[in-house]
C-alpha positions in Angstrom: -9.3 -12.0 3.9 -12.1 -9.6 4.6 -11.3 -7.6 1.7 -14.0 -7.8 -1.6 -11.5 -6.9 -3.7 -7.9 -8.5 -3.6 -4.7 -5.6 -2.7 -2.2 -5.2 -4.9 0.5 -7.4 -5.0 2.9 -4.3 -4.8 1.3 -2.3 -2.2 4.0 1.5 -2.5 2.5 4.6 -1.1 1.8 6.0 -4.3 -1.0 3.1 -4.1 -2.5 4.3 -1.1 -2.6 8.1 -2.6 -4.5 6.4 -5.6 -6.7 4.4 -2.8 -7.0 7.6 -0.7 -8.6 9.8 -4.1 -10.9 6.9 -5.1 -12.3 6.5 -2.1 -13.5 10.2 -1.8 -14.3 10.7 -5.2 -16.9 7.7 -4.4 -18.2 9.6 -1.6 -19.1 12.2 -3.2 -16.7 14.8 -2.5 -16.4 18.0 -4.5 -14.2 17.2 -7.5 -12.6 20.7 -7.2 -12.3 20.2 -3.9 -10.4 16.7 -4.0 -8.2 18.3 -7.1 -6.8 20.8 -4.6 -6.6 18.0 -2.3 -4.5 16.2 -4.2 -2.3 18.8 -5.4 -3.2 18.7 -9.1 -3.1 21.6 -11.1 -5.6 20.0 -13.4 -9.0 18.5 -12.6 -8.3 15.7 -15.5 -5.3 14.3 -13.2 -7.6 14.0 -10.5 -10.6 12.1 -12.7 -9.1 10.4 -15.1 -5.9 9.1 -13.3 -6.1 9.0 -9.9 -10.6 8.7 -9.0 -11.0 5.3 -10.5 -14.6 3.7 -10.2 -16.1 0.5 -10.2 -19.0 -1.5 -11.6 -20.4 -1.5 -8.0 -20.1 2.6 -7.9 -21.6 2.8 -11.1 -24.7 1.3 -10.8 -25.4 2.6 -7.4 -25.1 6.1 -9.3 -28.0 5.2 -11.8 -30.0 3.8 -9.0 -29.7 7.1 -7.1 -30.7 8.4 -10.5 -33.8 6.8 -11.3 -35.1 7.1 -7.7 
């Protein structure tokens, strides 16, 4: 109930490993770094499938930007 955003309904832990990536590509971890973390042989795994982002994420990266 604390939650922004609503869980999924189906939570497996292939979620959480999704979870896990997205939450340290938002952080700002090394993309190479979190690649390896992961596992992936290929950075575009890692970014396009597995680091989603968020409105939220977004704009905080163009205000840190323009400041």
């Amino acid at each position: 109930k604390t939650q922004k955003v609503a869980l999924p309904k189906v939570m497996t832990p292939h979620t959480l490993r999704h979870t896990f990536c997205t939450t340290l590509a938002n952080a700002g971890m090394n993309p190479k770094a979190l690649q390896y973390i992961m596992g992936h042989s290929n950075i575009n795994m890692t970014l396009n499938y597995y680091a989603h982002t968020t409105s939220e994420t977004s704009i905080t990266e163009m205000k840190r930007l323009i400041a």
